[in-house]
PDB file of N, CA, C and O in Angstrom:
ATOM      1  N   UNK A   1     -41.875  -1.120 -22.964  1.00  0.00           N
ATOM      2  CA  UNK A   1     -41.122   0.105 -22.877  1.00  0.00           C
ATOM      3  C   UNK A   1     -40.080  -0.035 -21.757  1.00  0.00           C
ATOM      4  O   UNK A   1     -40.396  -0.612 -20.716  1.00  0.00           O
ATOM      5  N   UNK A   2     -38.305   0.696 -22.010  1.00  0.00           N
ATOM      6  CA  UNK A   2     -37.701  -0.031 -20.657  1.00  0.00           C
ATOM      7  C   UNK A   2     -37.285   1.577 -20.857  1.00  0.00           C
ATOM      8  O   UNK A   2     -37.199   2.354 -21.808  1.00  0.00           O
ATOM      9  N   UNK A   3     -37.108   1.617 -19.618  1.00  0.00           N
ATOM     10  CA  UNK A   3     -36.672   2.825 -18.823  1.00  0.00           C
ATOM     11  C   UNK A   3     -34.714   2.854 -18.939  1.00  0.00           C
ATOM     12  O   UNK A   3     -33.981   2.039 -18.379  1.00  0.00           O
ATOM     13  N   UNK A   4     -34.434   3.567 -19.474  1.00  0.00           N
ATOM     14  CA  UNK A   4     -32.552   4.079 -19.308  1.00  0.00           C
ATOM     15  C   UNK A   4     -32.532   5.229 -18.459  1.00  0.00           C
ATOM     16  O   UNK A   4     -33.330   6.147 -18.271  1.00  0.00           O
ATOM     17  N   UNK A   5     -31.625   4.993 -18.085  1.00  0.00           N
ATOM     18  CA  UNK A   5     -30.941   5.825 -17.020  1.00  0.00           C
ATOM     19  C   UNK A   5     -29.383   6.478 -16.970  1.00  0.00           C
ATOM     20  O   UNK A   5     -28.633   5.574 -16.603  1.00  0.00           O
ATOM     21  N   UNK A   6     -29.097   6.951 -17.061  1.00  0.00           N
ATOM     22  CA  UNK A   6     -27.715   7.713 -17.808  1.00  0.00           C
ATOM     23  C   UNK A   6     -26.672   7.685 -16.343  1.00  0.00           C
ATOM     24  O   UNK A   6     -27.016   7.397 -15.197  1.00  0.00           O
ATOM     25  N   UNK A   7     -25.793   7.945 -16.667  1.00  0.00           N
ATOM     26  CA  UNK A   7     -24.751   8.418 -15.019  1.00  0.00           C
ATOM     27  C   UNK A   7     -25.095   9.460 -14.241  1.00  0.00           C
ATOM     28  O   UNK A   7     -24.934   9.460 -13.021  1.00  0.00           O
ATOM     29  N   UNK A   8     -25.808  10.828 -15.192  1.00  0.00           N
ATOM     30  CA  UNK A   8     -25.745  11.807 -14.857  1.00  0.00           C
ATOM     31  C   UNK A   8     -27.455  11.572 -13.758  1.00  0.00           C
ATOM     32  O   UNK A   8     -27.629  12.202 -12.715  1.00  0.00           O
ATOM     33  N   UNK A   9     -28.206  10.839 -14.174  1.00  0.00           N
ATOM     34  CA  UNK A   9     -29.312  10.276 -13.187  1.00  0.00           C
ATOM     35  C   UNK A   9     -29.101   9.516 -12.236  1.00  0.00           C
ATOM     36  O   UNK A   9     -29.795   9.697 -11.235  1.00  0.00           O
ATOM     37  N   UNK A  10     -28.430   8.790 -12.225  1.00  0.00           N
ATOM     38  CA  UNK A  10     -27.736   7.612 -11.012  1.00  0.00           C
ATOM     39  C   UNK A  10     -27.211   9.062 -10.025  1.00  0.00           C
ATOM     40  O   UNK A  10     -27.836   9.283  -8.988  1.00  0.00           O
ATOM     41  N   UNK A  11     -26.372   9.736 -10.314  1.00  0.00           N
ATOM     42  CA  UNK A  11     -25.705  10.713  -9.858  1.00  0.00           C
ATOM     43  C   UNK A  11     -26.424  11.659  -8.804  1.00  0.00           C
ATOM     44  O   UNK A  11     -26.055  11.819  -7.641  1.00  0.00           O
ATOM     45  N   UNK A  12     -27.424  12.208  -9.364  1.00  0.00           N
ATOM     46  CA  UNK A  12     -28.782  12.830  -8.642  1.00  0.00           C
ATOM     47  C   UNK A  12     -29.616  12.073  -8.110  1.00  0.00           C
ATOM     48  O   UNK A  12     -30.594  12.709  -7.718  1.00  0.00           O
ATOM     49  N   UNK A  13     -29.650  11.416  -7.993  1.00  0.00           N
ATOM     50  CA  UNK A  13     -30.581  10.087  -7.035  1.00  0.00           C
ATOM     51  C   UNK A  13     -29.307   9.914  -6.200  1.00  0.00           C
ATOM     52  O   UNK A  13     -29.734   9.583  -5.094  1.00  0.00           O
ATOM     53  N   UNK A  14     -28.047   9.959  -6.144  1.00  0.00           N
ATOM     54  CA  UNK A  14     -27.045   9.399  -5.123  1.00  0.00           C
ATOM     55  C   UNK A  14     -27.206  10.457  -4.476  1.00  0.00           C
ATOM     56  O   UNK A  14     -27.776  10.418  -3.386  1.00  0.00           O
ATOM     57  N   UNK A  15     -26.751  11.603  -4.994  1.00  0.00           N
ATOM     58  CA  UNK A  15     -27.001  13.032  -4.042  1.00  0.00           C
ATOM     59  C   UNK A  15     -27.942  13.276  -3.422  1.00  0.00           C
ATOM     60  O   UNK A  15     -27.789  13.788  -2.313  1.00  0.00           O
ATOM     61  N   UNK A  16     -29.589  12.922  -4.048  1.00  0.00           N
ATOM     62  CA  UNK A  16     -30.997  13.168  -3.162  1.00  0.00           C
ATOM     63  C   UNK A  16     -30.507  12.204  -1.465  1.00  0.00           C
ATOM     64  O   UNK A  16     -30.685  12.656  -0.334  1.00  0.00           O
ATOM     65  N   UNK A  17     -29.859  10.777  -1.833  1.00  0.00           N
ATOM     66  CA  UNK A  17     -30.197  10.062  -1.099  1.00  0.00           C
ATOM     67  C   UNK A  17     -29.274  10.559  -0.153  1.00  0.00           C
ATOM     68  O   UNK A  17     -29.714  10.482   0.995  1.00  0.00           O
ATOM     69  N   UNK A  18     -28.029  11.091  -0.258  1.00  0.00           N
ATOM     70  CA  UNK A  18     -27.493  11.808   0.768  1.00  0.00           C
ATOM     71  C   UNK A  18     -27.837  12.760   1.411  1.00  0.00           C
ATOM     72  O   UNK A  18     -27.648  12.722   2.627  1.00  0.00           O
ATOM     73  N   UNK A  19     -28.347  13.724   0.910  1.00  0.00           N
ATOM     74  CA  UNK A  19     -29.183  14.906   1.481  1.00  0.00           C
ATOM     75  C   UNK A  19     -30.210  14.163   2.682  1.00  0.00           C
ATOM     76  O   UNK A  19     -30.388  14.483   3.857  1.00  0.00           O
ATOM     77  N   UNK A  20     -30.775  13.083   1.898  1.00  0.00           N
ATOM     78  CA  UNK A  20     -31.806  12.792   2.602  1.00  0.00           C
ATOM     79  C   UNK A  20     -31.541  12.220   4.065  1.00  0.00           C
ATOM     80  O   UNK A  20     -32.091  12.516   5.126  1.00  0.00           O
ATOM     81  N   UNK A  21     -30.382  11.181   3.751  1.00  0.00           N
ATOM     82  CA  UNK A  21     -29.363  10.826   5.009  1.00  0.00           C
ATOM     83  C   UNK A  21     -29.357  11.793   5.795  1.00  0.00           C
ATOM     84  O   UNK A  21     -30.008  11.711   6.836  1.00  0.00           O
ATOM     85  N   UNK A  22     -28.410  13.276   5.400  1.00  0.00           N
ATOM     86  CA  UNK A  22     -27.732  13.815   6.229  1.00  0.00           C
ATOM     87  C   UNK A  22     -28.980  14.778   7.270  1.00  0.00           C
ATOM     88  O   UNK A  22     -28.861  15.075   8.459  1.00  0.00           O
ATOM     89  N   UNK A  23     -29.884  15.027   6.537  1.00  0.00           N
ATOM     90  CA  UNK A  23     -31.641  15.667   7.391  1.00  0.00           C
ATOM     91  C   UNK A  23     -32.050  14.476   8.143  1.00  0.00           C
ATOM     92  O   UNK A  23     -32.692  14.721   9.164  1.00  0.00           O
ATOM     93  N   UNK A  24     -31.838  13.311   7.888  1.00  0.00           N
ATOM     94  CA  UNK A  24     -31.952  12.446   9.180  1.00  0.00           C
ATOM     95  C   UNK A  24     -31.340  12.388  10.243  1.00  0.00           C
ATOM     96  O   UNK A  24     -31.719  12.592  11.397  1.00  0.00           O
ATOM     97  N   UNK A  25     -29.823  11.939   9.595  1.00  0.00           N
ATOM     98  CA  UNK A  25     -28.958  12.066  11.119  1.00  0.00           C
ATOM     99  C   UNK A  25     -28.832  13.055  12.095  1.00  0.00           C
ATOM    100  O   UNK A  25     -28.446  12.816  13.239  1.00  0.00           O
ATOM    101  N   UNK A  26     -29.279  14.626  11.506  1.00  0.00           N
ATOM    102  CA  UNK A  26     -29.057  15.577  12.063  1.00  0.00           C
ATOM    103  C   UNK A  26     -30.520  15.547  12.659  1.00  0.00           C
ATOM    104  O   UNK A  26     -30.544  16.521  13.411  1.00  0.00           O
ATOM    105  N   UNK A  27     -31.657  14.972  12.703  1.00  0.00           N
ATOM    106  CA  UNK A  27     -32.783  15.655  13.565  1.00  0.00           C
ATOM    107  C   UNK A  27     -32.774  14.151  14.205  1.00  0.00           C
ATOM    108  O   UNK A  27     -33.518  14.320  15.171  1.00  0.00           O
ATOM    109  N   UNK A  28     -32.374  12.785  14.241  1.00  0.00           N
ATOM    110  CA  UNK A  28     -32.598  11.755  14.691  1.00  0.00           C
ATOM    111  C   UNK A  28     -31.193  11.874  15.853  1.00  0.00           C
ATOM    112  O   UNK A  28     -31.133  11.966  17.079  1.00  0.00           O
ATOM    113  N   UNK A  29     -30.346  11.826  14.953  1.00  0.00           N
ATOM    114  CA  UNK A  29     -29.040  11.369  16.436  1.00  0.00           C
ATOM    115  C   UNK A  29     -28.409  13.128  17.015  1.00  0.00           C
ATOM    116  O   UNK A  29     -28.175  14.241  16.543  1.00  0.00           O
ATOM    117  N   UNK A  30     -28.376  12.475  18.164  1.00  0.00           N
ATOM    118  CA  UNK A  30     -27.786  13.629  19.157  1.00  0.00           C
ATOM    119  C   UNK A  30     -26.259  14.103  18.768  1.00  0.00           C
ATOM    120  O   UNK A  30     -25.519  13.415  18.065  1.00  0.00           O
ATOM    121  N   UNK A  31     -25.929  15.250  19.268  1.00  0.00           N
ATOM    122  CA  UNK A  31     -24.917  16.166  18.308  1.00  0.00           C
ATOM    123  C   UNK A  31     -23.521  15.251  19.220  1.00  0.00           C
ATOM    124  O   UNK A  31     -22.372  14.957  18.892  1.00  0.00           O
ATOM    125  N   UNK A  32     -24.325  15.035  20.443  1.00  0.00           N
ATOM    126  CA  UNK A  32     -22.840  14.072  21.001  1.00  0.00           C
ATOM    127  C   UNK A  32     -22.755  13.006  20.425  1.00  0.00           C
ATOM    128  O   UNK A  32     -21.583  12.818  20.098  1.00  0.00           O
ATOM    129  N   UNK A  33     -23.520  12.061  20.077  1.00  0.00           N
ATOM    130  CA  UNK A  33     -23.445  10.714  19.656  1.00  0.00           C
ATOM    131  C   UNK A  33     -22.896  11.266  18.086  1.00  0.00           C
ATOM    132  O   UNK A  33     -21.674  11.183  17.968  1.00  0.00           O
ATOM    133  N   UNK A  34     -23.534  11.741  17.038  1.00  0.00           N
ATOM    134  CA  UNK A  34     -22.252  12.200  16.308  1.00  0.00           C
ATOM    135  C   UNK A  34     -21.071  12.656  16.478  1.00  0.00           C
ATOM    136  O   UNK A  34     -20.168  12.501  15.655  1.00  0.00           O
ATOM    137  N   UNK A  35     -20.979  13.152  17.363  1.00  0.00           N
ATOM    138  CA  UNK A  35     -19.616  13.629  17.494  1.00  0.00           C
ATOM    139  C   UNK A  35     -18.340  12.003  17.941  1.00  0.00           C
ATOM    140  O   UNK A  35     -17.197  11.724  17.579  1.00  0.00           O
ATOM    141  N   UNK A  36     -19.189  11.435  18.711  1.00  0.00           N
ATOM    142  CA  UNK A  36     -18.325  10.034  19.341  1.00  0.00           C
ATOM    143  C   UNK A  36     -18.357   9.065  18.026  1.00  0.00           C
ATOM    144  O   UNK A  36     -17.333   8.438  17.752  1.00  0.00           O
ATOM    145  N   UNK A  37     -19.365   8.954  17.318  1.00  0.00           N
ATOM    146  CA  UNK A  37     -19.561   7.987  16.356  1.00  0.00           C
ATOM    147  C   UNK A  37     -18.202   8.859  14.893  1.00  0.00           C
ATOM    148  O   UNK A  37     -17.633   8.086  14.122  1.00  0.00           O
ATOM    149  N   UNK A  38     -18.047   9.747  14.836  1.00  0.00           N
ATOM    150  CA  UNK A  38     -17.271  10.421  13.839  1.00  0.00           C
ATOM    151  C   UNK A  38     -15.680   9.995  14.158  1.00  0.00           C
ATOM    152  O   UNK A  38     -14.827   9.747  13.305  1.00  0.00           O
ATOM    153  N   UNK A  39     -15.466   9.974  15.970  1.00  0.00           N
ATOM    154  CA  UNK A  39     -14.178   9.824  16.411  1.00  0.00           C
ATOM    155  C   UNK A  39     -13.849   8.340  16.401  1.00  0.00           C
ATOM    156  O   UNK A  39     -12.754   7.776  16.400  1.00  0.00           O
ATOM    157  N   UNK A  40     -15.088   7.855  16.394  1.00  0.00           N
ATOM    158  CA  UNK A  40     -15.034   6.217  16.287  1.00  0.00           C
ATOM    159  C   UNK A  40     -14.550   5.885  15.097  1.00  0.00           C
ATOM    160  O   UNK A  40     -13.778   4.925  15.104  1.00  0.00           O
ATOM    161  N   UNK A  41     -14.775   6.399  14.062  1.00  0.00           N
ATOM    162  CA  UNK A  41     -14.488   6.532  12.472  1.00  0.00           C
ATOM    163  C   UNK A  41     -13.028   6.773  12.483  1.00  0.00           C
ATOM    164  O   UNK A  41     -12.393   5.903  11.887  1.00  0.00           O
ATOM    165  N   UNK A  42     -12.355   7.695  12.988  1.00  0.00           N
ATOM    166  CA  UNK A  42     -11.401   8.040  13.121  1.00  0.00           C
ATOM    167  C   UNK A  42     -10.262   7.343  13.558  1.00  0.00           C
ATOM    168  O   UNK A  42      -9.210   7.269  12.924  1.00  0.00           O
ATOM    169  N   UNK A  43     -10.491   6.826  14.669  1.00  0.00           N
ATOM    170  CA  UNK A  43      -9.824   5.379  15.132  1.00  0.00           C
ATOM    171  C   UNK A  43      -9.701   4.357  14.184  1.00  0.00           C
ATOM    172  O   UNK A  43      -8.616   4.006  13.721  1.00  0.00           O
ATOM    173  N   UNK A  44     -10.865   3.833  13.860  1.00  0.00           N
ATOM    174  CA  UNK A  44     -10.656   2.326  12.781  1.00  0.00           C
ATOM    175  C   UNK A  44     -10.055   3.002  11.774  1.00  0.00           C
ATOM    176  O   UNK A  44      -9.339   2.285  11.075  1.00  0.00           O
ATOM    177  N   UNK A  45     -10.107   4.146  11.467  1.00  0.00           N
ATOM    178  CA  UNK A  45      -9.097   4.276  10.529  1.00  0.00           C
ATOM    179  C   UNK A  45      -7.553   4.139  10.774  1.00  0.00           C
ATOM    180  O   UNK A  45      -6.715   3.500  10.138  1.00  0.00           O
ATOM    181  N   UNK A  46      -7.407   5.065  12.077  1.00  0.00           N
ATOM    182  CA  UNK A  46      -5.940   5.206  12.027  1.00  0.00           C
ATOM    183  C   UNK A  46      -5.158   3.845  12.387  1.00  0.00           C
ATOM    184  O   UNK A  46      -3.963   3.596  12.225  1.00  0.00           O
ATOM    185  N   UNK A  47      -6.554   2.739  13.118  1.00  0.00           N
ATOM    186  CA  UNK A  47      -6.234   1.384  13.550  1.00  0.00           C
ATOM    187  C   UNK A  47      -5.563   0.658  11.593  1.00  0.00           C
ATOM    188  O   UNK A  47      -4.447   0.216  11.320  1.00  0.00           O
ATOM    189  N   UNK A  48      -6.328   0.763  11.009  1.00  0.00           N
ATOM    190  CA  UNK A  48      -5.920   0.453   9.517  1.00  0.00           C
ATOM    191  C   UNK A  48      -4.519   1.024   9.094  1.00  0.00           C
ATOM    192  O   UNK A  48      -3.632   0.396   8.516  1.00  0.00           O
ATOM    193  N   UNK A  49      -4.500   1.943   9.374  1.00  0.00           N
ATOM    194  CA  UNK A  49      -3.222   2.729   9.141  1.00  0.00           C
ATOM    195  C   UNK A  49      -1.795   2.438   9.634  1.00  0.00           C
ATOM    196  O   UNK A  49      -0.732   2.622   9.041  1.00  0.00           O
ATOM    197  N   UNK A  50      -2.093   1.794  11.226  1.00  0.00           N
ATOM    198  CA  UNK A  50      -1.186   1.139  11.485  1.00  0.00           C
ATOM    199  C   UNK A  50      -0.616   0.062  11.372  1.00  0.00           C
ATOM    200  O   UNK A  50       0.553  -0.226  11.630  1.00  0.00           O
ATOM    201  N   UNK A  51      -1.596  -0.678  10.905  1.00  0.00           N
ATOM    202  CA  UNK A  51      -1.798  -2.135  10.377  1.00  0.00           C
ATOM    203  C   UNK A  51      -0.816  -2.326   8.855  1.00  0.00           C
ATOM    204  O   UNK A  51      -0.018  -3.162   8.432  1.00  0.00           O
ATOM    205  N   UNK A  52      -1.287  -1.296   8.463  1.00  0.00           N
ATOM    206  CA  UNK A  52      -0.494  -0.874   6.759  1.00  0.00           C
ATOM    207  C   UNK A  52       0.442  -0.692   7.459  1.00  0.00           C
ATOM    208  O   UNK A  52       1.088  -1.671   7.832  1.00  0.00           O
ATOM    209  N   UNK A  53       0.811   0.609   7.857  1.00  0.00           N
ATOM    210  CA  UNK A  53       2.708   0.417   8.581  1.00  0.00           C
ATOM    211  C   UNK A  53       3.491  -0.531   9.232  1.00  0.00           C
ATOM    212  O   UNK A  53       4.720  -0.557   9.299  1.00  0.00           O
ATOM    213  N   UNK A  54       2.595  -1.393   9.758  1.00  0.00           N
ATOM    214  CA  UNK A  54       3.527  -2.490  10.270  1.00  0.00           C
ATOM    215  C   UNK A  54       3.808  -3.520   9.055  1.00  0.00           C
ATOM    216  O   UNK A  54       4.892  -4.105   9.033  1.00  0.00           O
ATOM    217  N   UNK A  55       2.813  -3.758   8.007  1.00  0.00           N
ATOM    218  CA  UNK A  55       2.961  -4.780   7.465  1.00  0.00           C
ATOM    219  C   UNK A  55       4.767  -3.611   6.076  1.00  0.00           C
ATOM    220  O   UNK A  55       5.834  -4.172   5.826  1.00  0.00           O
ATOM    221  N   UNK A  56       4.515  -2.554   5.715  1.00  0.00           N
ATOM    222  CA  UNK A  56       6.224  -1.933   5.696  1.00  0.00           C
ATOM    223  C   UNK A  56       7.150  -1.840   5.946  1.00  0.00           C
ATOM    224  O   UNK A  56       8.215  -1.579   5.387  1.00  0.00           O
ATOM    225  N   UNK A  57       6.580  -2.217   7.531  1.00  0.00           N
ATOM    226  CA  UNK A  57       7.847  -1.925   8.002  1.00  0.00           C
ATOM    227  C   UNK A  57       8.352  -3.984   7.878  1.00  0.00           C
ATOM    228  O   UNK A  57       9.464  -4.431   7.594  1.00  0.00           O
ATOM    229  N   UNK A  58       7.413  -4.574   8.120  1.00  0.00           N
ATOM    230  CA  UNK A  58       7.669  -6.311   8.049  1.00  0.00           C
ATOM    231  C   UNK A  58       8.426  -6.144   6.308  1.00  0.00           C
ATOM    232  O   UNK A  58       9.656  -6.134   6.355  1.00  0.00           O
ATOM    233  N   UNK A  59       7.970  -6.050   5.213  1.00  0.00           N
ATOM    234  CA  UNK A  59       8.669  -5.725   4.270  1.00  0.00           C
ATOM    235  C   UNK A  59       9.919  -4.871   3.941  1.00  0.00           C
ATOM    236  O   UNK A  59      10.723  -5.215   3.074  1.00  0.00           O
ATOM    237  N   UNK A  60       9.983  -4.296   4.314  1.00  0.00           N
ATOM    238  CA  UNK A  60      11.631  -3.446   4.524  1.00  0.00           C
ATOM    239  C   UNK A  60      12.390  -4.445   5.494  1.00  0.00           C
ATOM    240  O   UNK A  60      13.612  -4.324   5.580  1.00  0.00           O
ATOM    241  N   UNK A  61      11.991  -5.048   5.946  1.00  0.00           N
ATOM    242  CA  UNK A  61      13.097  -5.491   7.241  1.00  0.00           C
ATOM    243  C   UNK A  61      13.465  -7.204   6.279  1.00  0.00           C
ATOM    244  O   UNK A  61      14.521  -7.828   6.185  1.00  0.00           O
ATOM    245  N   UNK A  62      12.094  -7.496   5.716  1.00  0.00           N
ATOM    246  CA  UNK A  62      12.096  -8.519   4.864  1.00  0.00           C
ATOM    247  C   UNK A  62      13.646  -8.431   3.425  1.00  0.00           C
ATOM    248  O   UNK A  62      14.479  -9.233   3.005  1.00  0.00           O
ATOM    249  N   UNK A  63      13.354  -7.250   3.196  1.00  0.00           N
ATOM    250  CA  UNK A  63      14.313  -6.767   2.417  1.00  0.00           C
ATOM    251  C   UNK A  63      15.760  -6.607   2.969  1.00  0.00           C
ATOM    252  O   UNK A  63      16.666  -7.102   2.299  1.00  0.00           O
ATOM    253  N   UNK A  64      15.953  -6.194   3.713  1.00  0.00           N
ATOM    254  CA  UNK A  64      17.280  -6.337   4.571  1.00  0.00           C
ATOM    255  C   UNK A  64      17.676  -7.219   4.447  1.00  0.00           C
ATOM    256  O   UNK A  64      18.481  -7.274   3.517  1.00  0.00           O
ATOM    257  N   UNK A  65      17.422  -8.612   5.292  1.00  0.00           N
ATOM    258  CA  UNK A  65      17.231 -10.166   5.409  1.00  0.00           C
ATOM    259  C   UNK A  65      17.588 -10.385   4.141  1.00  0.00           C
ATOM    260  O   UNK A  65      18.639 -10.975   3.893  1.00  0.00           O
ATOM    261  N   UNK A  66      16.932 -10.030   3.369  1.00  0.00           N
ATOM    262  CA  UNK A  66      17.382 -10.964   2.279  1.00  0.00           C
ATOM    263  C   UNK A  66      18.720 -10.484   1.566  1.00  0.00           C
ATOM    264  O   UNK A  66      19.402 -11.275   0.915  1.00  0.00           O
ATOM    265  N   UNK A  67      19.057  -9.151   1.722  1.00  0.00           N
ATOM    266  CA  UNK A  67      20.334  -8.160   1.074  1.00  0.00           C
ATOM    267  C   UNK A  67      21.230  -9.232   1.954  1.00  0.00           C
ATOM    268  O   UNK A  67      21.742 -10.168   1.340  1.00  0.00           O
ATOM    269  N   UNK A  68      21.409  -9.128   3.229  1.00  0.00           N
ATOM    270  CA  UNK A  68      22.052  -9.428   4.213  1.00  0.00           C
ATOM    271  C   UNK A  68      22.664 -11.031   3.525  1.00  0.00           C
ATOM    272  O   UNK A  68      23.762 -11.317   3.050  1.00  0.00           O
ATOM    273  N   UNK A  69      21.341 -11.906   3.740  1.00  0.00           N
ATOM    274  CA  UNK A  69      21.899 -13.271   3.877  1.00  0.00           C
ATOM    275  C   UNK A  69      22.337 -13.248   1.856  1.00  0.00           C
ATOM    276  O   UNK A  69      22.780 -14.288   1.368  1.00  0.00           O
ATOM    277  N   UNK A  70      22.193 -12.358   1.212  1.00  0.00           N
ATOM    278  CA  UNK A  70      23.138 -12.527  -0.395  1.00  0.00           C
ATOM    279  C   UNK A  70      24.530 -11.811  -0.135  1.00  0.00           C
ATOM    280  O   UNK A  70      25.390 -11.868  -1.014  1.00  0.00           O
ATOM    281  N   UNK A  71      24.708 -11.309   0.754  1.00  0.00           N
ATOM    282  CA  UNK A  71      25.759 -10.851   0.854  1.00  0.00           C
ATOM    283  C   UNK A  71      26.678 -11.626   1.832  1.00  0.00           C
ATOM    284  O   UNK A  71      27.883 -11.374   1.820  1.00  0.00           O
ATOM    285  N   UNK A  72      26.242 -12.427   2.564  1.00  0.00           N
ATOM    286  CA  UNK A  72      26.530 -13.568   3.244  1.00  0.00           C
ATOM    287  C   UNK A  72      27.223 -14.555   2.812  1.00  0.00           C
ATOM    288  O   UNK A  72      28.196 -15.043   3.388  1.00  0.00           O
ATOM    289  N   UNK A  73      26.513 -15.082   1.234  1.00  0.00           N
ATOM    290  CA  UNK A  73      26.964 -15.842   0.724  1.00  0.00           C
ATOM    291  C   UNK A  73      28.256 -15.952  -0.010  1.00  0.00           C
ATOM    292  O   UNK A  73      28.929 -16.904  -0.407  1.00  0.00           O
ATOM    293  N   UNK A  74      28.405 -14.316  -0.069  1.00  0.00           N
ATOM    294  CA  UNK A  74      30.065 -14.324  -0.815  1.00  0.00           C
ATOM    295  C   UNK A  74      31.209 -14.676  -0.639  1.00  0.00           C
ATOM    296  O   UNK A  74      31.715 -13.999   0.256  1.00  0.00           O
ATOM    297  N   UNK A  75      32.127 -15.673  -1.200  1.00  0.00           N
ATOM    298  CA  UNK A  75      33.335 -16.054  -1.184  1.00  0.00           C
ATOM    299  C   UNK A  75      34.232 -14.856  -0.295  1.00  0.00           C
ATOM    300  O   UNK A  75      34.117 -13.640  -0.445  1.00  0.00           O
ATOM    301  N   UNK A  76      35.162 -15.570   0.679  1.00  0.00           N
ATOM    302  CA  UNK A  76      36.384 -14.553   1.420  1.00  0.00           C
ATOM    303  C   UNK A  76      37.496 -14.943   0.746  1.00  0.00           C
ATOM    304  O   UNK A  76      37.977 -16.008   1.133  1.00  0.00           O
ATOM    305  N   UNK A  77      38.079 -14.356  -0.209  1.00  0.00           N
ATOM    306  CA  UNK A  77      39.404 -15.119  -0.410  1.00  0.00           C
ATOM    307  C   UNK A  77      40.706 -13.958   0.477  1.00  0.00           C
ATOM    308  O   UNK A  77      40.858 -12.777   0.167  1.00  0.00           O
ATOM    309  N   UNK A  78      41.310 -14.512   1.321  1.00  0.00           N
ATOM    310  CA  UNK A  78      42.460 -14.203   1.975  1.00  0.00           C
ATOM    311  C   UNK A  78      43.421 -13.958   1.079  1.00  0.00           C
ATOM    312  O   UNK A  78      43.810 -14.630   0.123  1.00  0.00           O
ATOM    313  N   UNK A  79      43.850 -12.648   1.604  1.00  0.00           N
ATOM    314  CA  UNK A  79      45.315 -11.930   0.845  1.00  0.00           C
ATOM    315  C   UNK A  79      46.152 -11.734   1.257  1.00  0.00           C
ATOM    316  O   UNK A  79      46.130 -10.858   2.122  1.00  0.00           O
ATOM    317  N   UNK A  80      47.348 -12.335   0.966  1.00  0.00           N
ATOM    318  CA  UNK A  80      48.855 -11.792   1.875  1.00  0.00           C
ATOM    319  C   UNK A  80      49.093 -10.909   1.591  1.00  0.00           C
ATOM    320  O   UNK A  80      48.645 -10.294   0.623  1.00  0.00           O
ATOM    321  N   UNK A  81      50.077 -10.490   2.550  1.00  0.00           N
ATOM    322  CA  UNK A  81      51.043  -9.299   2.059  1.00  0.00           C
ATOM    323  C   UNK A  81      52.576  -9.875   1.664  1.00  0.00           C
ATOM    324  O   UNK A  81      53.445  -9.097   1.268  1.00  0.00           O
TER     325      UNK A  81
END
């Protein structure tokens, strides 16, 4: 006999296990150490964030460079008057 399991069961077992998480963290860790561990979260994120913007801004500038040196390459032909 094999046991199936649908999404909608995976789903409620994900939720029990969060509930169950979140009645831990709240009677195990101190309301400060959540609070520092949340801001810690917060940081590596915005650390990621900047990481993504620099590597945009390296691509836009990449893009320039390259407009620049095709436009570089164009023939000057001199015109009298």
């Amino acid at each position: 006999m094999s046991i199936r399991t649908n999404m909608q069961d995976l789903e409620s077992i994900a939720s029990l296990f969060e509930e169950i998480k979140n009645i831990a963290v709240a009677r195990l860790v101190p309301e400060a150490a959540r609070v520092h561990f949340r801001q810690a979260e917060k940081e590596a994120l915005l650390g990621v964030k900047s990481l993504i913007d620099a590597a945009i801004v390296r691509l836009e500038e990449d893009d320039f460079t390259k407009r620049a040196n095709e436009s570089n390459h164009l023939k000057q032909i001199p015109v009298e008057d």
